[in-house]
C-alpha positions as CSV (number, residue, x, y, z in Angstrom):
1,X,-37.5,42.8,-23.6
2,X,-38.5,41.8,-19.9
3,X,-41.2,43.3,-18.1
4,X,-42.8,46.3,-19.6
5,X,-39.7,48.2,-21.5
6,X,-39.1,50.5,-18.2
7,X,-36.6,48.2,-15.8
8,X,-32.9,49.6,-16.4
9,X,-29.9,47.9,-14.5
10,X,-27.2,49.7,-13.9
11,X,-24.0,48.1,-13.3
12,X,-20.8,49.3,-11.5
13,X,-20.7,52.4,-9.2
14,X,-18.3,55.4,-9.2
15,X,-18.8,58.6,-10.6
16,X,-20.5,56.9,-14.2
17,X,-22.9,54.7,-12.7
18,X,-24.2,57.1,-10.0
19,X,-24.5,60.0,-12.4
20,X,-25.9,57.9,-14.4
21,X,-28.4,56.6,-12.6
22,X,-29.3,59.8,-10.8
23,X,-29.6,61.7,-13.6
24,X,-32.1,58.9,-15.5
25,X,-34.1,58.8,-12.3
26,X,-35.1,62.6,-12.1
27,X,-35.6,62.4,-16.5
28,X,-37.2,59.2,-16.8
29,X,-39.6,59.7,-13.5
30,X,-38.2,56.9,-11.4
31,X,-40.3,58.3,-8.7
32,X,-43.7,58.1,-10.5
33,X,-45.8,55.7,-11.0
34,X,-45.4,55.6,-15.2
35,X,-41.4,56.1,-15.2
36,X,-38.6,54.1,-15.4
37,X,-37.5,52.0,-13.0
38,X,-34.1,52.4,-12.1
39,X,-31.9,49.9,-9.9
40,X,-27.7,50.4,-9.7
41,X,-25.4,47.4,-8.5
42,X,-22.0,47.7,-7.0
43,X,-19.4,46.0,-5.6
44,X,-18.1,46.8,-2.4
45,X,-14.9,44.8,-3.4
46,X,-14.0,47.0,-6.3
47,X,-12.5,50.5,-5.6
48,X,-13.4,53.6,-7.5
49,X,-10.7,54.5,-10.0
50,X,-10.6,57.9,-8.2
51,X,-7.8,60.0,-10.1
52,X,-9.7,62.2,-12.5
53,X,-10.5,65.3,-10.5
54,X,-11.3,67.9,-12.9
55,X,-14.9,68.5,-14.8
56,X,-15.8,70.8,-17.7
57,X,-18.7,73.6,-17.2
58,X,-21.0,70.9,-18.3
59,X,-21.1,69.6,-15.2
60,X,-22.9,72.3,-13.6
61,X,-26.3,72.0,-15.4
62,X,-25.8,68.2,-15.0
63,X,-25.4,68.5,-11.2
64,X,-28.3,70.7,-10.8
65,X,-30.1,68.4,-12.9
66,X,-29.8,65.5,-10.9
67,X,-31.0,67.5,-7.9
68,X,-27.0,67.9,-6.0
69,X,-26.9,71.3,-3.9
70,X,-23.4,72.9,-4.8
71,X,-22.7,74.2,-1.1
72,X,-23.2,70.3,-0.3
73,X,-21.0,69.1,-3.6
74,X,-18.3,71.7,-2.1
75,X,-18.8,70.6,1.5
76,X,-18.4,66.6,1.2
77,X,-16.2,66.7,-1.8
78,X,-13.7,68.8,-1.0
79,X,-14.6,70.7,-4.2
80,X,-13.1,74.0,-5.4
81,X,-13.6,76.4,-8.3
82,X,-12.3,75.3,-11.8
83,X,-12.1,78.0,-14.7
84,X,-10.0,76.3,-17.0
85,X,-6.8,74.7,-17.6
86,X,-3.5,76.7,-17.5
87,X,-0.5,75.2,-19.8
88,X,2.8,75.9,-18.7
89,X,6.2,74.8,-20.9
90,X,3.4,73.6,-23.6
91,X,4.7,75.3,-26.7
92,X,8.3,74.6,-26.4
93,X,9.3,78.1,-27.9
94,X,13.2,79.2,-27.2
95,X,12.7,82.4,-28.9
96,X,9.6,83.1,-27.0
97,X,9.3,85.7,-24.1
98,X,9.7,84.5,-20.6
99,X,6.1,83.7,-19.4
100,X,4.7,83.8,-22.9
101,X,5.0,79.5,-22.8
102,X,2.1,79.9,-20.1
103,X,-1.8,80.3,-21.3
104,X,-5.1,79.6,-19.9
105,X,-7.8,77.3,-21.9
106,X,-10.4,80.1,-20.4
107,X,-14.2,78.5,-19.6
108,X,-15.3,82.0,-20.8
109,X,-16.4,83.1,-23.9
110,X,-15.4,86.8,-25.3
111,X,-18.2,88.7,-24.9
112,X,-19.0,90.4,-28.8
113,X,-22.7,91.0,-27.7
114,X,-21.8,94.9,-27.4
115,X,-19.9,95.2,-30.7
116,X,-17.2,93.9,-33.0
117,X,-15.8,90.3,-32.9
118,X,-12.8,90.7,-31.1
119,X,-10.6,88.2,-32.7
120,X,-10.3,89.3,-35.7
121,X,-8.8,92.9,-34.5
122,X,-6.9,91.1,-31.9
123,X,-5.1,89.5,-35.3
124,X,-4.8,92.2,-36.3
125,X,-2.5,93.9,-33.7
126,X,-5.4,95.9,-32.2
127,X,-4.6,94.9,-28.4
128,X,-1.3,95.5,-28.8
129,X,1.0,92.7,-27.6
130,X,-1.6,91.5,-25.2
131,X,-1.9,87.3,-25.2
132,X,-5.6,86.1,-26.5
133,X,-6.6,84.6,-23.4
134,X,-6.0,88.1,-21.1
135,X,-7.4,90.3,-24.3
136,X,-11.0,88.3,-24.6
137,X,-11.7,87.8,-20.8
138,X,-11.3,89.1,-17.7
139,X,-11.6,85.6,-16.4
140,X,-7.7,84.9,-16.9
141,X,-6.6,87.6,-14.7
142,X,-9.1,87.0,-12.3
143,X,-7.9,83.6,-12.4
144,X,-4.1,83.9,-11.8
145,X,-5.3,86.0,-8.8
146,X,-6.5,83.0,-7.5
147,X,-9.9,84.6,-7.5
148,X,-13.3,82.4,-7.4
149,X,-15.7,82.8,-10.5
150,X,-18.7,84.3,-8.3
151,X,-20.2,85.6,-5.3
152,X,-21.8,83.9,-2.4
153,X,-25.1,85.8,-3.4
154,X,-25.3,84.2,-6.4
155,X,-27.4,80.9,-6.8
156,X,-26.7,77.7,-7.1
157,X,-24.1,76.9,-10.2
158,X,-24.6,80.6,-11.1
159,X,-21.9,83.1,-12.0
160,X,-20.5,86.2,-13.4
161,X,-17.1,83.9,-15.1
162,X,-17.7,80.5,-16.6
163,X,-16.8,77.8,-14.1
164,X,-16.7,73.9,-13.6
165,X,-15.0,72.1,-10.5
166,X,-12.4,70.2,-8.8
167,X,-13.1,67.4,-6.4
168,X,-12.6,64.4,-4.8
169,X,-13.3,61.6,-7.2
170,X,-14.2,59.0,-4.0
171,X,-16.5,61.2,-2.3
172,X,-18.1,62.6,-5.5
173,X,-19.2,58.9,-6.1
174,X,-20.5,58.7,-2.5
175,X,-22.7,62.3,-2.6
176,X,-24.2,60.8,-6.1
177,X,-25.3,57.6,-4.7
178,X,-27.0,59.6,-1.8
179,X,-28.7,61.8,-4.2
180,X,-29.4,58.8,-7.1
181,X,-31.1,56.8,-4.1
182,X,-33.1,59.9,-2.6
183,X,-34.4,60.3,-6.7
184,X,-35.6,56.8,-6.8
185,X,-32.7,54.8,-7.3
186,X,-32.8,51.3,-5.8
187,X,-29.1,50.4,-4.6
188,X,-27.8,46.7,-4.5
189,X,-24.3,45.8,-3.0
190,X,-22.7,42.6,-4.7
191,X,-20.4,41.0,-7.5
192,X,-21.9,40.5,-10.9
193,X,-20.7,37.1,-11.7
194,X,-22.2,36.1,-14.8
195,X,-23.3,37.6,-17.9
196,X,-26.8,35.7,-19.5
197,X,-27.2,36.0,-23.0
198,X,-30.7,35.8,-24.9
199,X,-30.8,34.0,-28.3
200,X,-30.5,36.9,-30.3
201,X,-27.3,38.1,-28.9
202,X,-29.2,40.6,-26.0
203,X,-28.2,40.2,-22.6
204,X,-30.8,38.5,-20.6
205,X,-29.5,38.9,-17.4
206,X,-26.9,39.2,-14.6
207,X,-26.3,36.6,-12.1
208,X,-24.6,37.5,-8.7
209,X,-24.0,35.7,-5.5
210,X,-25.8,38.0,-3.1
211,X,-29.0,38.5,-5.4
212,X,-29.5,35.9,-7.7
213,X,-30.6,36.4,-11.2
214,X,-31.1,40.6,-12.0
215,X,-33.3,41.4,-15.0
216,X,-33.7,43.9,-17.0
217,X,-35.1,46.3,-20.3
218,X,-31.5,48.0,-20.3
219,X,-28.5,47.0,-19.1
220,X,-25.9,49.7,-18.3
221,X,-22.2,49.3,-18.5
222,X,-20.6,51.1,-16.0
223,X,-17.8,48.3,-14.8
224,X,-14.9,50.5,-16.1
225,X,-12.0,49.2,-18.0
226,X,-13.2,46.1,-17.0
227,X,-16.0,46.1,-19.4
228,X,-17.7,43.1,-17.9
229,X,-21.1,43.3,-20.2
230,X,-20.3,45.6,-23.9
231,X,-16.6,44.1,-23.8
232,X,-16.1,41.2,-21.9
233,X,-20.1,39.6,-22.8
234,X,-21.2,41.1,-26.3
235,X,-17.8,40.8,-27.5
236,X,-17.7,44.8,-29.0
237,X,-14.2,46.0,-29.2
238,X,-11.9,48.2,-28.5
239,X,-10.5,51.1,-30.7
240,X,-7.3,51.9,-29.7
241,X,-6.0,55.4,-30.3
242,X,-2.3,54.1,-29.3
243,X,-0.7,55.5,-32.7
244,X,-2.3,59.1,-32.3
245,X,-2.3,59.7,-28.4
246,X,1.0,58.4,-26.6
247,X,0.6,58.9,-23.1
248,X,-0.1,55.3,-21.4
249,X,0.7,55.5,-17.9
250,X,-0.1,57.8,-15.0
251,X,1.9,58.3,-11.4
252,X,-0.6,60.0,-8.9
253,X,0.4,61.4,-5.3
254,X,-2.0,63.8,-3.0
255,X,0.0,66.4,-1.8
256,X,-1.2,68.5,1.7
257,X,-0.9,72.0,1.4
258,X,1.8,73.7,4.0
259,X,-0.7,76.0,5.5
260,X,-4.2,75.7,6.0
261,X,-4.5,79.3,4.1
262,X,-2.8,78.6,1.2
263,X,-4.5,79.7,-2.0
264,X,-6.4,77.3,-4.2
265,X,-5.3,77.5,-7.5
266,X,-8.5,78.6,-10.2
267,X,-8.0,76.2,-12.6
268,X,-6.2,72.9,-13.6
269,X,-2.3,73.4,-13.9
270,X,-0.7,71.3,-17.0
271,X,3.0,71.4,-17.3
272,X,4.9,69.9,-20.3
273,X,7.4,67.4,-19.2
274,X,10.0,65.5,-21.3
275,X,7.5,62.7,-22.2
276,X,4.1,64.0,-21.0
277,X,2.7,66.2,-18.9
278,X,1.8,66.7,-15.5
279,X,-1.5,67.7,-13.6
280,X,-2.0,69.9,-10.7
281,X,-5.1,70.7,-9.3
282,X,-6.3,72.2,-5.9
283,X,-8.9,70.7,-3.7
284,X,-9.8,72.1,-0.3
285,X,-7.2,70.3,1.9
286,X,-5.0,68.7,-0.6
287,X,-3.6,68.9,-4.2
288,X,-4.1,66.1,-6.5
289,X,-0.7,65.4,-8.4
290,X,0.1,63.3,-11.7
291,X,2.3,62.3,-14.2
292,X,0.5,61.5,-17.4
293,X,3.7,59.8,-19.6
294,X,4.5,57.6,-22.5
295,X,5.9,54.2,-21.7
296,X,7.5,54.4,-24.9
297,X,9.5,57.3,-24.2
298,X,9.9,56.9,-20.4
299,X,9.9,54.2,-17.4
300,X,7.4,54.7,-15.0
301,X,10.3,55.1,-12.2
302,X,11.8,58.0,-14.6
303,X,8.0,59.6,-15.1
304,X,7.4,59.3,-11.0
305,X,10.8,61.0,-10.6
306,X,10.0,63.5,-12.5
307,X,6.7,64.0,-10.5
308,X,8.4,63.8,-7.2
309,X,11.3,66.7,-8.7
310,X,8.1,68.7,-9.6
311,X,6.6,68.5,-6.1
312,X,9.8,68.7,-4.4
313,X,10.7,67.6,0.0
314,X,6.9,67.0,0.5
315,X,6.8,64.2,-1.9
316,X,9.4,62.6,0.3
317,X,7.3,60.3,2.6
318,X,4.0,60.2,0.1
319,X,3.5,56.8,-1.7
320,X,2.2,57.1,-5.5
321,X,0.1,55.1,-7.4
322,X,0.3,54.0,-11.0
323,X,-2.1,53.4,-13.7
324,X,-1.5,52.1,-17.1
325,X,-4.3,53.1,-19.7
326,X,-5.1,52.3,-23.4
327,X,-6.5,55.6,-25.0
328,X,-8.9,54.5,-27.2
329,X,-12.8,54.2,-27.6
330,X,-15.9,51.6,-28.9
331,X,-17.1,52.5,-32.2
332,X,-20.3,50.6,-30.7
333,X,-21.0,51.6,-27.3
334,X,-24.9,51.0,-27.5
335,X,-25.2,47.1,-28.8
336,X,-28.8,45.6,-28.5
337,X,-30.1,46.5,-25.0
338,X,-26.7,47.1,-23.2
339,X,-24.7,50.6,-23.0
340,X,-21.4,51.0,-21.6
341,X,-21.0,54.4,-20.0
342,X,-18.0,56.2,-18.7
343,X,-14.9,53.8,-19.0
344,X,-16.0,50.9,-20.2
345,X,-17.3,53.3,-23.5
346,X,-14.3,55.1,-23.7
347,X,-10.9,57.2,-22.6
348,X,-8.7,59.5,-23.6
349,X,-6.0,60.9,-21.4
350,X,-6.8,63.1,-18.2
351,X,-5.8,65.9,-20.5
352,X,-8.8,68.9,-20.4
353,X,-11.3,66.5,-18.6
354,X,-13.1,64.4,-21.1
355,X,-13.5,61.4,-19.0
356,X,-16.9,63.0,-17.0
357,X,-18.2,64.5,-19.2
358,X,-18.5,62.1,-21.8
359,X,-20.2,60.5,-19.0
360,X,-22.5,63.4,-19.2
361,X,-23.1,63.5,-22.7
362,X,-23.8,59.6,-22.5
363,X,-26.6,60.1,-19.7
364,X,-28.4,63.1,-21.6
365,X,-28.0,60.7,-25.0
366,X,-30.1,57.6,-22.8
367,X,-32.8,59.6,-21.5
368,X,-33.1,61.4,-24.9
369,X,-33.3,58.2,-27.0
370,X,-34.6,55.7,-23.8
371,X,-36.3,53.2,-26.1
372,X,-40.2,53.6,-24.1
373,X,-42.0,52.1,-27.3
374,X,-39.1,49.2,-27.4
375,X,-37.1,50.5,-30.3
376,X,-33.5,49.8,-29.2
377,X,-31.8,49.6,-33.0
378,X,-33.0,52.8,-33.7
379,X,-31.8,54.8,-30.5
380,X,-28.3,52.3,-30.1
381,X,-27.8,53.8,-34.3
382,X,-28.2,57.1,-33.5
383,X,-26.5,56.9,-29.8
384,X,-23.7,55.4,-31.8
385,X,-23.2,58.0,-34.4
386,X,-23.6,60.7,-32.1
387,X,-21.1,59.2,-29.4
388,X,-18.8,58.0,-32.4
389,X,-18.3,61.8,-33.8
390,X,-18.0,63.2,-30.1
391,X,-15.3,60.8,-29.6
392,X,-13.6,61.7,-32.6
393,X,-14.2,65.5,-32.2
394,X,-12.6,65.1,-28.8
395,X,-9.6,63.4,-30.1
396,X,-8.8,66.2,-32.6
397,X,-8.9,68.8,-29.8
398,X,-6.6,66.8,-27.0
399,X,-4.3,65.8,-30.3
400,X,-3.8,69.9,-31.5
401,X,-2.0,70.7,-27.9
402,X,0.4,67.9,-29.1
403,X,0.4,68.7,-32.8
404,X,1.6,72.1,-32.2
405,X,4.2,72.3,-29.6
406,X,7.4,72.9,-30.7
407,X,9.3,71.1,-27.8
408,X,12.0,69.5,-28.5
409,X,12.8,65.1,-27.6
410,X,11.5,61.9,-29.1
411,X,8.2,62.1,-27.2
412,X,7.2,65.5,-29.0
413,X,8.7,64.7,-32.1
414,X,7.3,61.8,-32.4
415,X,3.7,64.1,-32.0
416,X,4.3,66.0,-35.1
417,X,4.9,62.8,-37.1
418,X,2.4,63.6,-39.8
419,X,1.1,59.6,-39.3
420,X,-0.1,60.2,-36.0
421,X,-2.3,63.1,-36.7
422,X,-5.9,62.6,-38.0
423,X,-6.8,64.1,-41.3
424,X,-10.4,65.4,-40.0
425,X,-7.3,68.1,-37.2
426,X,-5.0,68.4,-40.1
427,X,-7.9,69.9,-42.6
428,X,-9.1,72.2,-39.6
429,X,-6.0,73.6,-39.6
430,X,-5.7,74.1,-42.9
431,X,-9.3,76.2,-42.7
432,X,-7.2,78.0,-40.1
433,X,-4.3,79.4,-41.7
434,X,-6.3,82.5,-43.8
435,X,-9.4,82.4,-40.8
436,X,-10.3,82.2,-37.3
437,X,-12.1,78.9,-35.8
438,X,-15.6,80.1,-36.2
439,X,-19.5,78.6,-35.8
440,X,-18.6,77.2,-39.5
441,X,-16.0,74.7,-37.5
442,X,-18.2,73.9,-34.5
443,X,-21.1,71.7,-34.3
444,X,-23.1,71.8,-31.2
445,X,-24.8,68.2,-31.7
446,X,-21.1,66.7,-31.4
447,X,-18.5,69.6,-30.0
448,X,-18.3,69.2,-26.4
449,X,-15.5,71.7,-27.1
450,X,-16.8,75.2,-28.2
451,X,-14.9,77.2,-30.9
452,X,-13.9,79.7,-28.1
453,X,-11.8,76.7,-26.7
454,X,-9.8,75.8,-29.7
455,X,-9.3,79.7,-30.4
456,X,-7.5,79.8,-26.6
457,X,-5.1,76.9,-27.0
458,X,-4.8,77.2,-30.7
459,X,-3.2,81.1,-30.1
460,X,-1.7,80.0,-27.1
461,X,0.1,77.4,-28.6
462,X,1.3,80.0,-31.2
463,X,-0.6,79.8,-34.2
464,X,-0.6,82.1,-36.3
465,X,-3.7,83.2,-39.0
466,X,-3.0,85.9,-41.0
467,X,-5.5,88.1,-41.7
468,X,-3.6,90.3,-44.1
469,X,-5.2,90.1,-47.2
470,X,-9.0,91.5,-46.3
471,X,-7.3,93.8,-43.6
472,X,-9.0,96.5,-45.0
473,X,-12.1,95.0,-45.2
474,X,-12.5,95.4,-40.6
475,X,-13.1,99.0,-40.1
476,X,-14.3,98.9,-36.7
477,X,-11.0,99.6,-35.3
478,X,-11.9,102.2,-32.7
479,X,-14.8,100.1,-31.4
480,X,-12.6,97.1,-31.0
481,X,-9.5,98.9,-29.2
482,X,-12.2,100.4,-26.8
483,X,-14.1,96.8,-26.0
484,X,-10.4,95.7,-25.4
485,X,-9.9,98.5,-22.7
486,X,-13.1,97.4,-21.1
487,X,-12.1,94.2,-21.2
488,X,-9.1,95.2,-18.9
489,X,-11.5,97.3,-16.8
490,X,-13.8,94.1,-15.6
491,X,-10.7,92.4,-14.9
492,X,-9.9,94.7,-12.7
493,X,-13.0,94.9,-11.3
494,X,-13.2,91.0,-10.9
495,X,-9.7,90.7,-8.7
496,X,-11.1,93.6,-6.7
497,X,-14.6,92.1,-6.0
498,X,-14.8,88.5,-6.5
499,X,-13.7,86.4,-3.1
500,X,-10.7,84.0,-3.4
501,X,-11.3,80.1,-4.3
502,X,-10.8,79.4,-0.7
503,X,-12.8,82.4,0.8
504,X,-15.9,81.3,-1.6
505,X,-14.8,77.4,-0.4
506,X,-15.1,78.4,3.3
507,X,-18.3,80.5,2.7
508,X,-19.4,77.3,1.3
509,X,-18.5,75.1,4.6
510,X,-21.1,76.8,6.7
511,X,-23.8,78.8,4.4
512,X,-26.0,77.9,1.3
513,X,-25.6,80.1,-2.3
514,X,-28.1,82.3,-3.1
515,X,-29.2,83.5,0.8
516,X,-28.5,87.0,0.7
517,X,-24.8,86.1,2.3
518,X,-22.1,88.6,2.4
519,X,-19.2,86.6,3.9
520,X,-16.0,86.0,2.2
């Protein structure tokens, strides 16, 4: 240790270092005299990765947290309502209706505060031949209506329908670092150069040409794939997750709108292509477009064809850019004093936003565990464990979309080989067949995913649990057809009342949340 157990260094930028950072500041009390002292180095020379766009509701308490107004985040981030992911061609059904391929992974939860669990009856037959995600929530009809998920009188990250948001990835990073800065961040621009190691295997410091030797307590890694200190320094490696997720590569375009008016889609589009999928998401002035593809089932010219077909004439004079990824994760993300944060910990796929906030988590985990006394092996052992089962939690959920399409081609086939799913999705699914995804299924401590997300994309994917044999044991029929019915009546309510994405957007550009506003 150096100093008095209170200097962290966090280095690399972006979206993980500056949440990071200003999230640390306002929980450790970088601004008073007893806290943590908190100090972020960048790069100028190294460009944010920029591409993932979407967040998970999470982000919402972690915003306010950190001290971000939302009018603001909405203002300089071209940021727009999110409330959930719509799937489109996922389930690869040919004797399916038309339009029954399409569901929404809903942010809200059905509401069984005011009588039976829904589910169950919905099982059952109950609502009819309504789809799970319109029968629980008024959110996905609200949502196809392009509607936002509140009004401009409600406060700050406050709302009648669960929400997260889209934005720019760029400017995001930029609005952080003014907030992380304004919390008691200090900000260094330069090039970490060298990595110094201690004798016992700690790193004892970071050299770089503009500021000489940079000491610290903690050490942060927040230098991406790149890994310059938990990867590239102490050596802990990678766990690829190449034989379980395919997708490699990624073709990205941003894509203007043809009218300043156009709607603003509610929530992330995912549409199943021959070997992937591809992303569509609306941000004020722009869409944000990808191809997220196999390389082992398609060249990248092949996958950005396919992205420019999907987009059609106006991806004619846009340039794309490509990634290549290895999904995977470190087993040890917290080794000694050094962390690795965001990339340099771990990815996935862009697939239902993981990537922030795992960031989240990760933050929340360091200022829950910060060592204050100096005991770093017992907060890295239980950051480890905890990241660890997240991680592995998170994989089971992204793999089930996968598992259980029925799409045809040697990309989805080759998801249904029995190898490449893990035993921990395969045994939830066998919990599954005779019985709902329930609390029994869902830890808190590690489930970023509640069990109202896996009951959306696990019926909307077409499974089926059959409830037959204790039938007769639910005998609150009437209650439940009736909570159905008012189901449908707040939706209703909610396209009538609620002001579209862009209305609530606009509001945004010129008024504050909360005030009392009528607009939109």
């Amino acid at each position: 240790m150096n100093g008095d157990g209170r200097n962290i260094l966090v280095v690399g930028g972006g979206t993980a270092g500056w949440l990071t950072a200003g999230y640390l500041a306002r929980t450790l009390g970088a601004d008073l005299a007893g806290g943590a002292r908190i100090t972020l180095i960048e790069s100028s020379d190294i460009g944010i990765l920029g591409v993932g766009e979407g967040t998970f509701p999470t982000i919402r308490k972690t915003l306010s947290r950190i001290g971000v107004d939302e009018a603001d985040l909405i203002r300089r981030c071209g940021a727009t309502f999110k409330q959930g992911a719509k799937f489109v061609d996922w389930r690869g059904d040919a004797a399916a209706a038309p339009g029954s391929d399409n569901f929404l992974h809903a942010f809200q939860v059905a509401d069984d505060s005011e009588g039976p669990e829904l589910l169950p009856y919905w099982l059952l037959g109950v609502a009819g031949d309504r789809p799970w995600d319109e029968a629980a929530t008024p959110q996905k009809r609200a949502a196809d209506a392009h509607r936002a998920p509140k009004l401009p009188t409600h406060p700050d990250y406050v709302g009648p329908l669960g929400y997260a948001f889209h934005f720019d990835a760029v400017a995001l990073a930029a609005l952080l670092r003014e907030q992380g800065i304004a919390n008691g961040v200090r900000h260094l621009t330069g090039t970490v150069q060298e990595v110094l190691l201690a004798d016992d295997g700690a790193i004892a410091g970071v050299r770089s040409a503009e500021h000489g030797l940079l000491e610290a307590d903690l050490y942060i890694d927040c230098t991406g794939f790149r890994a310059e200190l938990i990867g590239k320094a102490l050596g802990e490696p990678w766990k690829s997750l190449g034989e379980t997720l395919f997708c490699d590569g990624a073709i990205a375009l941003q894509v203007p709108y043809d009218r300043p008016d156009a709607p603003i889609a509610s929530y992330t589009i995912s549409t199943a292509q021959e070997a992937g999928w591809i992303w569509d998401i609306g941000l004020d002035t722009r869409r944000g477009i990808g191809h997220v593809y196999s390389s082992a089932h398609s060249s990248a010219d092949e996958a950005e064809q396919a992205l420019r077909d999907y987009i059609g004439p106006a991806s004619d004079a846009l340039e794309a850019r490509r990634f290549r990824f290895d999904a995977g994760y470190r087993e040890i993300s917290w080794h000694k004093n050094c962390v690795a944060v965001g990339l340099s910990s771990g990815f996935f796929e862009p697939l239902e936003a993981t990537g922030i906030v795992l960031s989240e988590v990760a933050a929340a985990l360091i200022a829950n565990l910060f060592p204050w006394a100096g005991e770093f092996e017992t907060s890295a052992r239980q950051f480890n464990a905890l990241m660890r089962r997240r991680y592995e939690r998170a994989l089971d959920f992204i793999k089930l979309h996968y598992w259980l399409s029925k799409r045809s081609g040697s990309f989805w086939e080759a998801n249904r080989d029995p190898a490449s799913a893990p035993d921990s999705l395969i045994e939830l699914l066998d919990r599954w067949r005779f019985r709902p995804p329930n609390e029994l299924d869902i830890d808190p401590n590690i489930d970023m995913f509640p069990a109202s997300s896996w009951q959306y994309v696990l019926y909307g994917m077409g499974w089926r649990t059959d409830l037959s044999a204790k039938a007769g044991a639910y005998r609150l029929t009437d209650a439940a057809r009736e909570r159905f019915a008012q189901v449908q009546a707040q939706a209703d309510y909610a396209v009538r009342q609620l002001p579209s994405n862009r209305d609530l957007v606009r509001f945004a550009a010129t008024s504050h949340f909360g005030q009392g506003a009528n607009a939109a």
